[in-house]
C-alpha positions, -999 to +999 in steps of 0.1 A: -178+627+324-145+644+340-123+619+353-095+615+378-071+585+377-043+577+407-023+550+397+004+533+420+027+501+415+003+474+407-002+493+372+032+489+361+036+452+371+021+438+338+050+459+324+078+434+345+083+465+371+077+449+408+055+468+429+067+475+463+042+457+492+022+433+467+023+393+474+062+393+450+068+430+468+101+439+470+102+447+501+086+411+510+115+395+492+145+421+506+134+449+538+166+465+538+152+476+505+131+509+518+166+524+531+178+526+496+145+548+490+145+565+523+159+602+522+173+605+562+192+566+553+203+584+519+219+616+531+236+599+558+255+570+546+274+570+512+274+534+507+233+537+506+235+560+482+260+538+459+233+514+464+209+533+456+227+542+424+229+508+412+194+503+420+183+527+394+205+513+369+187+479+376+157+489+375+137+475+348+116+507+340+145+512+320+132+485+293+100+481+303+069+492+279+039+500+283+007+476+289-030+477+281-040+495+305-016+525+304-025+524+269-060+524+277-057+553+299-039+571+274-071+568+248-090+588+275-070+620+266-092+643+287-085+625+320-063+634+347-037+613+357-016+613+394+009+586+394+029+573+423+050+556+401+081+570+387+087+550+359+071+572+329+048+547+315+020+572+315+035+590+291+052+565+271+020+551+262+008+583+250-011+602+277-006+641+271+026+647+296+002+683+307-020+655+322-002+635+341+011+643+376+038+626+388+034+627+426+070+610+431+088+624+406+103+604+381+139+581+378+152+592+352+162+623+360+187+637+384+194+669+409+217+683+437+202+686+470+225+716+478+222+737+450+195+719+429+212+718+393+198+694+373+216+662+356+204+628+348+206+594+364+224+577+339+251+599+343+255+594+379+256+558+371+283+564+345+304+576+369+299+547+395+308+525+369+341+544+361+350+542+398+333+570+416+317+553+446+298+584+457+293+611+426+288+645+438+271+672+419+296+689+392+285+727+400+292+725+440+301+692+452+262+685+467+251+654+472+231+638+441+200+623+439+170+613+416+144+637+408+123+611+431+104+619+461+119+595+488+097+585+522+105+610+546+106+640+516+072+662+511+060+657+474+064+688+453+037+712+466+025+727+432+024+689+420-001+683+447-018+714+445-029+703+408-037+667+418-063+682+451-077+701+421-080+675+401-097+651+426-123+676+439-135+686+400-140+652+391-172+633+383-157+601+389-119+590+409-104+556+396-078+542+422-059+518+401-030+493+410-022+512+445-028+500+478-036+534+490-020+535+524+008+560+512-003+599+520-012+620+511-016+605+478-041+579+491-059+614+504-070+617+473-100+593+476-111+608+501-112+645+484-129+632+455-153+615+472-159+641+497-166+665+464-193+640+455-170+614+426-184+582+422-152+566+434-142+530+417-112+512+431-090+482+407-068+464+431-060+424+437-060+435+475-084+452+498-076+488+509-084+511+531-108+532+512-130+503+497-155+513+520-161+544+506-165+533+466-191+525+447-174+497+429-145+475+441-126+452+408-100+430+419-099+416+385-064+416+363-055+454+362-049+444+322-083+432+318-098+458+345-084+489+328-092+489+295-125+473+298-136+503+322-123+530+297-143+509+274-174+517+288-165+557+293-150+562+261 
């Protein structure tokens, strides 16, 4: 059977990474939050993007490992998976890098909006801590960022060219650990679906799209995961 997995936040929390609009959210405990990850708030104000800095380097994707049911993804080697999540788990755990699509980018890395050379987000932190307050990119003096897609960017259109692909030729679309009301990844469902996947959705919370599948498991995504690539392995 070909599969097709989109996972968001709620994947990674096992893993001590906080999703973003769960019960613990971080944008429950702290709204001024998004602007850090907002790309008009970031370009406008240096002091957001300082913050935003520091945000990465606190992050705790930096330490964090992978859990059972990344791993468990990863023994399905044949399976597509479209992350919204930035952290690199999916690949940490093993999953073949050629199959996983990271529809937000990913942290670790860095670029220049102006000219688009590419550095890494450590080093922009390094030079935070040594006392620059807004690090600007080495080749033209552009304004850094992370090789992330913030709200108000559109996600990298070959990325998402893949993941349509991958939704429509699947037999079956697993929505894990995302509360699917971020387009056009949540979309996806609705491709797959509309291509004739059996659609099953792993979340604590309702979403929008549970409607539509043919199996709903708000069980632990730790105990979900693995025992559902159980059964297709």
């Amino acid at each position: 059977m070909t599969l097709t997995v989109l996972t968001g936040a709620g994947i990674s929390t096992e893993s001590g990474i906080p999703d973003y609009r769960g019960p613990n959210g971080v944008w429950r405990k702290d709204p001024d939050h998004e602007k850090l990850v907002t790309y008009e708030h970031y370009m406008a104000d240096p002091e957001i993007r300082r913050r935003s800095w520091l945000m990465r380097r606190d992050n705790p994707a930096w330490r964090a490992e992978p859990n059972a049911a990344h791993r468990a993804l990863a023994g399905l080697p044949d399976a597509w998976i479209v992350t919204q999540n930035v952290d690199g788990l999916h690949q940490r755990a093993g999953s073949p890098p050629e199959r996983v699509l990271e529809l937000h980018g990913n942290m670790f890395d860095a670029l220049c909006t102006a000219c688009g050379a590419a550095s890494t987000t450590r080093e922009a932190v390094d030079r935070i801590l040594a006392g620059e307050n807004d690090p600007a990119c080495h080749d033209c003096g552009g304004i850094l960022k992370t090789a992330t897609v913030m709200f108000g960017q559109a996600l990298d259109r070959v990325t998402l060219t893949r993941a349509i692909e991958a939704a429509e030729k699947c037999e079956m679309f697993v929505a894990v650990g995302t509360s699917l009301q971020v387009q056009p990844a949540a979309s996806l469902v609705g491709v797959a679906v509309g291509a004739g996947a059996r659609l099953v959705i792993v979340n604590a919370e309702p979403t929008p799209y549970d409607h539509l599948a043919d199996e709903v498991i708000s069980d632990p995504i730790g105990v979900a995961v693995p025992r559902l690539c159980s059964s297709l392995a």
